[in-house]
N, C-alpha and C positions, 0 to 999 in steps of 0.2 A: 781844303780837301779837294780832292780830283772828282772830276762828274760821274763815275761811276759809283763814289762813297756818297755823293751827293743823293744819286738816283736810288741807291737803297736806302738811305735816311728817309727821304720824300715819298718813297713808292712810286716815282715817276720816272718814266724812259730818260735813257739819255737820249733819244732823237729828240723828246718832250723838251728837254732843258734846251738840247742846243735850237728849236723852234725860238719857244722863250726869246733867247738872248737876240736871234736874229729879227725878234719883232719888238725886240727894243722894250721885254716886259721887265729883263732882270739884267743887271749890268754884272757881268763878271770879268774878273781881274786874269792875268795870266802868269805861272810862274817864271823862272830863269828860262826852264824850258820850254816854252811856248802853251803849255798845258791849263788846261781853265781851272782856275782857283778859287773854289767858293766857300765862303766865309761862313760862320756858323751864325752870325745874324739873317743870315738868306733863307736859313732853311722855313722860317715861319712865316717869311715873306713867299716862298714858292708855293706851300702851303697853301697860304689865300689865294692866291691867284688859281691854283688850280680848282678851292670850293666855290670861286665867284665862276668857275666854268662851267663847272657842275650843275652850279644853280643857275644856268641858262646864260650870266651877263657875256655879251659878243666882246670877241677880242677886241674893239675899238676903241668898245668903254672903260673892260682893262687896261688899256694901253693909256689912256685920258687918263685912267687914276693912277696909272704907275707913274707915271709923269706929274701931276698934282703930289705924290709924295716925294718924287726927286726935288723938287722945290722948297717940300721940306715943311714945317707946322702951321706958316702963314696960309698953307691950303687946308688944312684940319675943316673947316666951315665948310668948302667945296666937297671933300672927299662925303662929310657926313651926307648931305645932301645927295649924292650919289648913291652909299649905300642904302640911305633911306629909299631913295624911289626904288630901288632895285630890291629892296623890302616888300615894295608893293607887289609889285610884280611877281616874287617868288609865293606870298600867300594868294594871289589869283591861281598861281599854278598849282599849287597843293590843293585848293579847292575844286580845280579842272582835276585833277589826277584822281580826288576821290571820289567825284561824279562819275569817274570813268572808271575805278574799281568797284562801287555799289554799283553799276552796270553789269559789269564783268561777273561778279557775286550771284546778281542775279538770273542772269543765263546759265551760269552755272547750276546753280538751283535748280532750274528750269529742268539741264540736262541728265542732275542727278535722276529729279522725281521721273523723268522716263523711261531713264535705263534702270530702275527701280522699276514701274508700272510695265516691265515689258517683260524683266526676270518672274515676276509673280503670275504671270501669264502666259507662262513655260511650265507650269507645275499642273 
């Protein structure tokens, strides 16, 4: 499939994919016509790559683990070990996030009961 059928399978740009390829995260093929050809094994590979962005892992370490899979199963031990600590790392962050929305919660609250205590003192 051409990078545009690509980009609406994925929901991700084509400037996105052709980044990707130029950082050496997704290898893509080209057709007769010079055109990028991507395979329908890619599409659940681009996939993760883009949720392991999402969940904060820097392109370095995606790049480390796209490469531990071009190599192929004898890194399966390596890759685990990667997404484990990056395991860690994302439930630190969800526990930062909800310290920081019961925060947020509660200023809110705060705001509400004012603009409440300030309408009743207009009557």
């Amino acid at each position: 499939m051409i990078i545009s059928e690509m980009a609406k399978l994925t929901n991700i740009s084509e400037h996105t994919l052709r980044y990707y390829e130029k950082k050496e995260l997704i290898a893509v093929s080209r057709d007769e016509r010079g055109r990028r050809s991507y395979d329908e094994n890619e599409i659940e590979w681009i996939r993760f790559i883009q949720r392991l962005k999402e969940t904060g892992m820097l392109l370095r370490d995606i790049k480390k683990y796209s490469d531990l899979r071009a190599e192929g199963d004898k890194t399966i031990p390596e890759r685990l070990e990667m997404l484990e600590q990056h395991r860690v790392f994302v439930i630190a962050e969800q526990n930062k996030w909800a310290r920081n929305l019961d925060n947020l919660d509660i200023k809110i609250a705060f705001y509400k009961k004012s603009v409440s205590d300030q309408d009743t003192h207009l009557y």
